[in-house]
N, C-alpha and C positions, 0 to 999 in steps of 0.2 A: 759084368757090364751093368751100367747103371739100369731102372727100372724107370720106362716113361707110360703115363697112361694114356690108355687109346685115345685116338683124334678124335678132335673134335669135327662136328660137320659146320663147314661155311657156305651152305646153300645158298643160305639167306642172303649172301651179300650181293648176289644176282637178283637184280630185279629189272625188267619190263627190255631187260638185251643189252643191260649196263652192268658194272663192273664195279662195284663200290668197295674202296679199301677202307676202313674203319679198324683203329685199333689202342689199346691202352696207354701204348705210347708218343700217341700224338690224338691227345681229347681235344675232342672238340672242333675237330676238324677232319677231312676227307678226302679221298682222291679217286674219280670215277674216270672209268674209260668205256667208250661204246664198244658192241661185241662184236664181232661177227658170226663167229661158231666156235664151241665148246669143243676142242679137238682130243684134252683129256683131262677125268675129273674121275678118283680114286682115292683110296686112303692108301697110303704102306703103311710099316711097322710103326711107323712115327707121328706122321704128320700126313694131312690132306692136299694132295698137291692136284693143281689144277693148270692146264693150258689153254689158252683160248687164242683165237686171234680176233686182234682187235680192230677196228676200223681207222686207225692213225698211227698207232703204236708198232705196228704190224703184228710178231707173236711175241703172247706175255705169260712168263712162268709166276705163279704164285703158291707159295708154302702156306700153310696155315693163314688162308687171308689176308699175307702178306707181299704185295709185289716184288719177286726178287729183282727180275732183267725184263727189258722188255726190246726187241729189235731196235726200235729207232733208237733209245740209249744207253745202251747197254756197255758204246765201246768206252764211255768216259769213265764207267768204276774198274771196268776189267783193266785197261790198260792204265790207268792210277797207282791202282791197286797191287800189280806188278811191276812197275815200270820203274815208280820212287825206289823201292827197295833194290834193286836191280844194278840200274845206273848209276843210283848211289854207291855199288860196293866196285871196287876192282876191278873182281875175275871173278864173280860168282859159278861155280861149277854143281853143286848138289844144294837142289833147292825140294823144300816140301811145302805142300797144301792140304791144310785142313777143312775140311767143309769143297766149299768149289765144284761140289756134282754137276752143275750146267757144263765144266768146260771152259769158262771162258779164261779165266784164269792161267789156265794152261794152254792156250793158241798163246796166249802172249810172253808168257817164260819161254817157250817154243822159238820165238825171235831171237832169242841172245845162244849166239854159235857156242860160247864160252861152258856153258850148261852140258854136263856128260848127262846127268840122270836126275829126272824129275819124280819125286813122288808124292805121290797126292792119297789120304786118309779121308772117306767121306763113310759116314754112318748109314745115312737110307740110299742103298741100294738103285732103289727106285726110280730115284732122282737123275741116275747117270742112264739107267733104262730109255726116259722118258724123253729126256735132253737129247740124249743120241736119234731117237725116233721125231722129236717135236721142234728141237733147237739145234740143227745140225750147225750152223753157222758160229755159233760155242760150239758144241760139243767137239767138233772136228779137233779139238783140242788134244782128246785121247788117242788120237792116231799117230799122233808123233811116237818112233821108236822111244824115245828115252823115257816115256813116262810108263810108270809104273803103279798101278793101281791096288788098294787094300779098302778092302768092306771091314771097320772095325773103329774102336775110339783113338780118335787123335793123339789122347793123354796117355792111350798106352802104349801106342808106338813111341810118343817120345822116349818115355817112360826105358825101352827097351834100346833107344839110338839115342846115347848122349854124344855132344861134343861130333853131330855127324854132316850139322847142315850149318850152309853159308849163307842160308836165306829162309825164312821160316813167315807162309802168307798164310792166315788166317781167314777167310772167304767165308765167314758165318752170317746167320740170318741175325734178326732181333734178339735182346738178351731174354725171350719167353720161351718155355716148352724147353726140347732137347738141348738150345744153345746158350741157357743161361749159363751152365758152367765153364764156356768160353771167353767172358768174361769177368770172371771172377781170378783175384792175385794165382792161385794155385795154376792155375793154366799158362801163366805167363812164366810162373816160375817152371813148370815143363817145359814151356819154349825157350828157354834161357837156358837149361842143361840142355836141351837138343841142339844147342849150337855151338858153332865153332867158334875161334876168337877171331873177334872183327867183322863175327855175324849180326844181320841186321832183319828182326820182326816188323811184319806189317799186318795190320787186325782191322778190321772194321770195326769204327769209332761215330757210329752216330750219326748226330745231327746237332751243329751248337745252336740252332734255333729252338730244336727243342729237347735238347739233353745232355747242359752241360751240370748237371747234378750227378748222375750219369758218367757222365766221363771226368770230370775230376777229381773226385774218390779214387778210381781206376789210376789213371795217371800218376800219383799222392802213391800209390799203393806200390807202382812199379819203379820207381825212381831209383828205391834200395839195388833193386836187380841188376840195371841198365846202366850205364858208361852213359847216356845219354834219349832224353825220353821227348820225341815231339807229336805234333798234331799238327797236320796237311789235312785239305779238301778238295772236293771236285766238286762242281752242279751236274747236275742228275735230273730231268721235269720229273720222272716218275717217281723217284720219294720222296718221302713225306721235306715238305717244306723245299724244297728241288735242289737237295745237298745233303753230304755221305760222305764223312771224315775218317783218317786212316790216324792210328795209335802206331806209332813207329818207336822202335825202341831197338838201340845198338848196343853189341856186347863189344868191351873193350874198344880197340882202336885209340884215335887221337883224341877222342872228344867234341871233333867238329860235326859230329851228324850227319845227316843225311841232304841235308836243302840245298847242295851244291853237286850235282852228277859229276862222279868221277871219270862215266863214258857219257859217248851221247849214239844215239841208234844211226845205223849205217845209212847211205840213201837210199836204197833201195826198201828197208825198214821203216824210214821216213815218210816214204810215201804211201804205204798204206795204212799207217795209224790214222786214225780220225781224232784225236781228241791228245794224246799224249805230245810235250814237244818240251827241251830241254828249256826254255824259259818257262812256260807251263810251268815243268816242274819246282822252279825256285817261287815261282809265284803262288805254290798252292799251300806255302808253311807262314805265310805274310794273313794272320787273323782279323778279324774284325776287331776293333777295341776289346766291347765286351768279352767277345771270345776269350782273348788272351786275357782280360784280368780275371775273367771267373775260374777259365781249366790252371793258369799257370801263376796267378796271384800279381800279377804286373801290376804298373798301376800307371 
């Protein structure tokens, strides 16, 4: 396993009972949330994870100083983030997760009847500890019989399950510290042999306000892989710029991709989504100009 060195401490970004997110990838700018109380603030093997609950937000998980989820919006990446991929396929039956220790990810693969067995790959430990104890509303996610949990690297389960999954979600932090090598080509070419034909990858992609330098390298890089490679978004208030794009990329099939759902969620599934809806979904791959001529060379 790779070697990551000790965390670092983000005291500092608490000050006077505010919450200030501050980070390299997004200079020059900020995103503060009032507190109410620190419910948990520790280091694991990896990274410094902190909970607090906030005065608007309600509870917010943060890695390394960086906001992952926060209650009030947390359902627009989680059900995004699984929902595109999903809808978009068939009969999705064996889906996996990398990253994803809050949970939320998996309440919502949890919806689709079709899914025999979920398995989800997360590294710190800690993370699924804490979420279960601080973010029950994710976390409730592991209680589903079909999932199936591994404390270990992503790349080496793939590594060891080629040709196994029909859906393969990526649920990682910023590309700093532990989860730079998630996007880098190597990891996607692991997700590409971990899949079945007709299988469809979904990864967290950023932010094109402020990183499509960032994701178009990426993109450029995976295209050789994929049968077909897009970029969708959702808004988000609490990241940076209040928007969180998803790197989708299909193995085999027709070529038509993903931005037309081949199911759409039952009624009863309907009504408790907050943020997910089958027009949503075709609307969240329709870019901003820029967008699309910077990640895809349009013009």
């Amino acid at each position: 396993m790779t070697e990551f060195p000790p965390p670092k401490d983000y005291s500092h970004l608490i000050v006077d009972g505010w919450f200030h997110e501050r980070g390299p990838l997004w200079p020059g700018q900020a995103f503060t949330l009032k507190m109410k109380e620190v419910l948990y603030h520790e280091k694991s093997k990896f990274q410094d994870v902190l909970v607090f609950d906030s005065e608007n937000y309600g509870k917010v998980l943060v890695l390394d100083g960086v906001i992952q989820c926060t209650e009030r919006d947390e359902c627009s990446y989680q059900e995004m983030m699984a929902h595109i991929p999903l809808y978009a396929h068939p009969n999705p039956e064996k889906v996996l997760v990398i990253g994803g220790g809050d949970g939320g990810v998996l309440r919502e693969i949890a919806r689709h009847p079709s899914v025999e067995e979920i398995v989800i790959c997360e590294l710190d430990e800690d993370v699924i500890k804490v979420s279960k104890k601080y973010l029950p509303f994710m976390a409730k996610g592991f209680d589903d019989p079909r999932v199936k949990v591994n404390i270990m690297d992503g790349a080496k389960f793939m590594e060891e399950n080629q040709s196994a999954f029909d859906v393969i979600i990526t649920d990682s932090s910023d590309p700093v510290g532990p989860a730079c090598v998630l996007f880098e080509t190597p990891f996607y070419k692991a997700m590409h042999g971990s899949l079945r034909e007709g299988g469809i990858v979904c990864t967290q992609g950023e932010c094109v306000w402020l990183h499509v330098d960032l994701i178009r390298p990426l993109v450029n890089s995976i295209k050789p892989l994929f049968n077909k490679v897009e970029y969708a978004y959702c808004t988000i208030p609490s990241y940076p710029s209040g928007q969180i794009g998803f790197v989708i990329g299909t193995k085999g099939g027709d070529g038509e991709g993903c931005k037309v759902p081949a199911r759409e969620p039952e009624e009863n599934v309907r009504k408790e989504l907050r943020y997910y809806t089958p027009e949503i979904h075709q609307a969240s791959f329709v870019l901003p100009a820029f967008a699309k001529r910077a990640i895809f060379g349009d013009k």
